[in-house]
N, C-alpha and C positions, 0 to 999 in steps of 0.2 A: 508501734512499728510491727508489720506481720512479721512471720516466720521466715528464715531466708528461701527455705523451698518453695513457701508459695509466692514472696517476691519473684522469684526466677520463671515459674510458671504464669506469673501477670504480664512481666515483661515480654518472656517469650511469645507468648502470643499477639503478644501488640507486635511485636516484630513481623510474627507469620503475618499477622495480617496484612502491614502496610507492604512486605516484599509479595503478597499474594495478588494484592492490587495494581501495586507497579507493574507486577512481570505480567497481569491482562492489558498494560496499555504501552508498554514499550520493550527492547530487548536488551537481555541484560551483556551489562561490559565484558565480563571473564567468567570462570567456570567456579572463581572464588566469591560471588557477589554476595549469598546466603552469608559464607563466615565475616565477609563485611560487617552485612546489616546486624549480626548477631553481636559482635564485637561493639557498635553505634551504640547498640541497646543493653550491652552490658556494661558500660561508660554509663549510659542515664542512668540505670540501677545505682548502679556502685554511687553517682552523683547524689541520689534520693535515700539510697540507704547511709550512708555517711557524711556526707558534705552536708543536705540542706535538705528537708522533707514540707517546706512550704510553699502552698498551692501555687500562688504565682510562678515562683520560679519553677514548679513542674510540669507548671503548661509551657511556659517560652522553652526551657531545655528541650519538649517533647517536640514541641513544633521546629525545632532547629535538626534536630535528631532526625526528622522525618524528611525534611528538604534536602537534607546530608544522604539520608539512607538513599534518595531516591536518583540524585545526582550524581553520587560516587558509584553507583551499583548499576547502572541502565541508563542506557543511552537516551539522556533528555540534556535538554537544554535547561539552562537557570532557570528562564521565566516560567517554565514549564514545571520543573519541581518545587518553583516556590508556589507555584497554583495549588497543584497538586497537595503539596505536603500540608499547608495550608487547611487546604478540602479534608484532607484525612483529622487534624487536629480537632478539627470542628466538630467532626464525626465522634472523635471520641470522645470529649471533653462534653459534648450536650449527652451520650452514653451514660455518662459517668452521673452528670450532674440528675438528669432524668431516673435511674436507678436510685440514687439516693434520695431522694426526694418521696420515690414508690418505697422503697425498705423503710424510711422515718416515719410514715403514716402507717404504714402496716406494722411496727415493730411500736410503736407510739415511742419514741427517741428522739431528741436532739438531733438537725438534720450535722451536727459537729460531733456527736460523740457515736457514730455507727461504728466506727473500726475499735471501738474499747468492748465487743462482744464477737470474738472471733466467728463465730457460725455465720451473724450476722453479715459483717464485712466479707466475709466468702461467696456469700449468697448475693451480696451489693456486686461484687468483681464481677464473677460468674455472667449477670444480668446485664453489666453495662457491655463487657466482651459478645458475649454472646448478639448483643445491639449493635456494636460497631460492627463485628462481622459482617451480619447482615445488611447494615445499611450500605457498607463498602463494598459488596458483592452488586447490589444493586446498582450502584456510580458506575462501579468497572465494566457492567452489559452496555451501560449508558457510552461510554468511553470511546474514542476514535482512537485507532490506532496510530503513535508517535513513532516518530522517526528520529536522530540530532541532524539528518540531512536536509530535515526541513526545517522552516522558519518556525515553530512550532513556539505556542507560548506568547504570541503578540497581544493579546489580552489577556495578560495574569495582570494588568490592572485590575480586574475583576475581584482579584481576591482582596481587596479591599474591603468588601462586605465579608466574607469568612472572618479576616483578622479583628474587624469594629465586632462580629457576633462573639469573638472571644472575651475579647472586653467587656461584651455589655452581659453575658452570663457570668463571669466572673466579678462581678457588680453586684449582681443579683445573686450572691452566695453569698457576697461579703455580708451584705443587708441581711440575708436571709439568716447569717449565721447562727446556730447555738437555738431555734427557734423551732416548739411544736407545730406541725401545720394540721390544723382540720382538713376532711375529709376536700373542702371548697377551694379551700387555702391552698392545698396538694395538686389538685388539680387546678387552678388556674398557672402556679406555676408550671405545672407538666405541659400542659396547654404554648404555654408562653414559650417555652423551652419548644415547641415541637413548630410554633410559627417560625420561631429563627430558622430551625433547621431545613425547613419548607421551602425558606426564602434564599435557600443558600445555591439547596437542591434544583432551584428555577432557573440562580447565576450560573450552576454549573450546569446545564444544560445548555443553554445560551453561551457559553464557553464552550462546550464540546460540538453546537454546531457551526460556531465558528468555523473552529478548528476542520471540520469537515469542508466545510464549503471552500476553505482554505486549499484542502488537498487539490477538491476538486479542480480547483482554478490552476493550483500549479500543475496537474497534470494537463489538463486542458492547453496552459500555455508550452509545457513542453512536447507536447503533441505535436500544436500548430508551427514552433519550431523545429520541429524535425522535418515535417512535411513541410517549409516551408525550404531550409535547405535540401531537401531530394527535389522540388522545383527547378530552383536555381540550377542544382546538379545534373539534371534531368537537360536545361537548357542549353548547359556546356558541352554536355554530348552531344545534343541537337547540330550544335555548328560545327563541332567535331566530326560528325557523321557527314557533314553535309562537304567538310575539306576532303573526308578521306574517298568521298564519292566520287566527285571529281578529280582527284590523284587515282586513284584505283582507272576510270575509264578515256583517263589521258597515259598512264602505267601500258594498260589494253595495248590502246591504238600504235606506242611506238613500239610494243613487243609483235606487232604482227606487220608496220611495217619494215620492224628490221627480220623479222622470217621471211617475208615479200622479198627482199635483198640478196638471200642467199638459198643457195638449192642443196646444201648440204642437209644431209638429214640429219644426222648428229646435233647440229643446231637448232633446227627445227623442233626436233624433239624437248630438246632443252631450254625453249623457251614455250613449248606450249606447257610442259613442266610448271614453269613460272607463272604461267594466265592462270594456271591449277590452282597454284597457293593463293595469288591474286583474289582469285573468284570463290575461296574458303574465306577467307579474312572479310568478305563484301558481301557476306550474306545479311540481307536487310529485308525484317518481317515489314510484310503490306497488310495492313486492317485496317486502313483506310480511316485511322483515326494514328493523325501523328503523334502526339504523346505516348500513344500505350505502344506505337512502334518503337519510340526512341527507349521507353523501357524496356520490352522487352529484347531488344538488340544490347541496351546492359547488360540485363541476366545473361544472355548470349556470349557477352564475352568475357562475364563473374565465372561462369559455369563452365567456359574453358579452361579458364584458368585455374580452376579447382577441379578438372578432371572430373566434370560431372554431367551426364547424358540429361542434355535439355531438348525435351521434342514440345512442338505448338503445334496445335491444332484449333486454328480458328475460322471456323463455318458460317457464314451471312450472318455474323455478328460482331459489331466492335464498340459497343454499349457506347454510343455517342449520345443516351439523353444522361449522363453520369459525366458531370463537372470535371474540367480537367482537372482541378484540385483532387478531386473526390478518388480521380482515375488515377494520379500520382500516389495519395495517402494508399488507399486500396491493393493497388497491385504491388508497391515498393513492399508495402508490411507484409504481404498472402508472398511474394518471393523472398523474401530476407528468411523469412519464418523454415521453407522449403530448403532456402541453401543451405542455412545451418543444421537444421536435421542431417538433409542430405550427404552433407559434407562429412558429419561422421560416422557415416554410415559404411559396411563392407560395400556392398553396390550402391554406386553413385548414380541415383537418376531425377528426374524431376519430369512431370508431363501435363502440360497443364491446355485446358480443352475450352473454348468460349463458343456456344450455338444458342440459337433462337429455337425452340420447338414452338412450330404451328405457329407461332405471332401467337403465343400465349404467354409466354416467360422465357427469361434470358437467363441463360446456365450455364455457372462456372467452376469447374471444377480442377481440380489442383489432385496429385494422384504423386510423391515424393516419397523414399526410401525412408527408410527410418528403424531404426537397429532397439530405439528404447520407446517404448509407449509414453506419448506425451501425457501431463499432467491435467487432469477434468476435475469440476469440479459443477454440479447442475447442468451439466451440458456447455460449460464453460471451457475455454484451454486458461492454463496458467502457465507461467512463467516458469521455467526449473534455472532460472538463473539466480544466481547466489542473493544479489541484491536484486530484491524486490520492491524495493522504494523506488527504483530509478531504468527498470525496467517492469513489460508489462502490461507498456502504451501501446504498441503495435496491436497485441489483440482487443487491446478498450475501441479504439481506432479502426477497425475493421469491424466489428460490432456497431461501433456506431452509424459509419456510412450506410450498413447492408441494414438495419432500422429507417432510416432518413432516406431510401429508398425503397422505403414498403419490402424490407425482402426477407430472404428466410436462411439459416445459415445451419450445416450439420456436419459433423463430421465422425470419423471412425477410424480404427484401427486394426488391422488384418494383423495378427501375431504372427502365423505361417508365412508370412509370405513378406512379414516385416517394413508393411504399406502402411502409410498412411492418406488417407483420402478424405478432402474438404470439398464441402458441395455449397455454393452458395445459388438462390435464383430467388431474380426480378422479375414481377411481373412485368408485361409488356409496359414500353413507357407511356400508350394513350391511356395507361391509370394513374401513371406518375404525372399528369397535366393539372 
């Protein structure tokens, strides 16, 4: 049995390590997660230094210990830290075994009797830490970012081959026990040790791009659900627009001819008063592409309602080679984006401009208040909303389209004057044919 200080120094590190890796693939629960995972790992000590100090039982306690650290401390799902924890066991446990195996030939020792020469056993720990580090640093670049919001972990069947490689290295220790290895002997087992963990490393890649392509789809479908109710939404106001058109210039007719009825002025005045309001409330953009009228006649009446100066400016253009889907996703996400800046902003404006220059490219530009400088990141905007698993789409989603239209997309941020300004433009559509 080592010394208890350097027991406390074996353990703490394997701790650091496995919270070092977690916390590159997910986010942790509370502000207490560290003195968790420390507490887990001072349980396995106390268990190996008192209870039981034989190998089987201090790989399954380890691997239990890891799936615990990983699921109590950071928001994963089961399947996902028993992958995980799993993945990390493997890493150590071939560390371990692969060190000893290098120390027994180099020290010419019993690969069973290394820890009855304290230098030696220091130098074994040392070597096998120093390997799990690194190889779990390498996993964790590899790593997709987890969420518990997502379905995350639908193939930790996969670790089924992690858990069979414990087994079958722990097999091969038993065998091996108590036995000099030549220089051949050393290395075919290092060898052998280093294909399992080869093969594990290919499962967990294949896991990890799962896992990605997983994201991918669920953002993908919560996209096309979004956009698909601003369609619908889009189409209620359509018929809505279209009742209050006709009540609006049937409203008209009998407010003038009951002015036609009477020759008081007092009345007259007070019912053109009324055509006033009337013909505020029935302001309806023409661009000659009805969808992007019936939006922006939303924003129109979003932006009165939040006290917000909406001016349009749209010149011999109304990008009709741009799918009405396209035209729904696109302008609902580039105005949503605008009103909430806008909105809490000291001055409320929004100005958004659509022209054709020369029949060479189609230009749209958005020109919205904005008090705090959005978030970039490569020329990217990000989200500065709290949760970023579940927002985030709207800008994936207007990237996307202004791509899938050969286009070109930029933006900027005037600190003086506390603008911010989005320029997007289409080539003419005879390139988009």
């Amino acid at each position: 049995m080592p010394a208890l200080p350097f027991l406390i120094f074996m353990y703490l590190s394997e701790c650091l390590i496995v919270y070092s890796y977690a916390n590159s693939i997910y986010k942790t629960r509370n502000q207490f997660s560290i003195l968790i995972s420390i507490c887990l790992y001072a349980v396995l000590m106390s268990v190996y230094a008192f209870v039981t100090s034989q190998e089987i039982f201090n790989i399954l306690f380890t691997l239990i210990c890891n799936i615990l650290c990983i699921y109590t401390c950071f928001k994963s799902s089961f399947k996902s830290s028993l992958f995980h924890g799993t993945i990390l066991s493997i890493i150590q446990f071939v560390s371990e075994v692969a060190s000893i195996y290098l120390i027994s030939h180099i020290s010419e020792t019993p690969n069973n009797s290394y820890t009855e020469n304290t230098t030696i056993y220091m130098i074994d720990v040392l070597i096998s830490k120093v390997l799990y580090f690194t190889i779990s640093r390498f996993l964790a670049k590899l790593a997709a970012k987890e969420d518990s919001a997502k379905s995350w972990g639908r193939w930790c069947s996969l670790a089924i081959l992690p858990v069979s490689s414990l087994f079958l290295i722990f097999v091969i220790r038993i065998i091996t026990n108590g036995l000099i290895f030549s220089l051949v002997e050393s290395i075919i087992c290092i060898i052998s040790i280093i294909l399992l963990l080869v093969a594990n490393i290919v499962v967990y890649i294949i896991y990890e791009r799962a896992e990605k392509n997983n994201q991918k789809l669920l953002e993908l479908e919560l996209t096309n659900q979004k956009n698909d109710i601003d369609m619908q939404y889009l189409s209620l106001i359509e018929k809505k627009n279209e009742t209050m058109n006709i009540m609006a210039h049937d409203y008209k007719n009998h407010m003038i001819a009951i002015s036609n009825m009477s020759d008081q002025v007092e009345i007259k005045n007070y019912i053109d008063s009324m055509m006033g309001e009337i013909a505020k409330y029935n302001q309806i953009c023409k661009t000659k592409n009805r969808l992007l009228d019936v939006i922006l006649n939303k924003y129109i009446d979003i932006c009165r309602e939040k006290s917000i100066e909406f001016e349009t400016n749209i010149l011999t253009d109304n990008l009709n080679f741009i799918s009405n889907y396209d035209i729904s996703a696109l302008f609902n996400n580039l105005l949503d984006n605008a009103v909430e800046a806008s909105s809490k902003s000291s001055v409320k404006f929004i100005n958004l401009e659509i022209t054709n220059s020369l029949n060479s490219y189609h230009k749209i530009t958005i020109i919205n208040s904005s008090d705090n400088q959005p978030n970039g990141k490569k020329g990217n905007l990000i989200t500065t909303k709290n949760n970023k698993a579940t927002h985030g789409f709207g800008t994936k989603s207007i990237r996307k389209i202004v791509k899938k239209y050969h286009g070109e997309m930029n933006w900027e941020y005037d600190n003086s004057n506390k603008q911010f300004r989005l320029i997007i433009l289409f080539p003419n559509e005879q390139y988009n044919k």
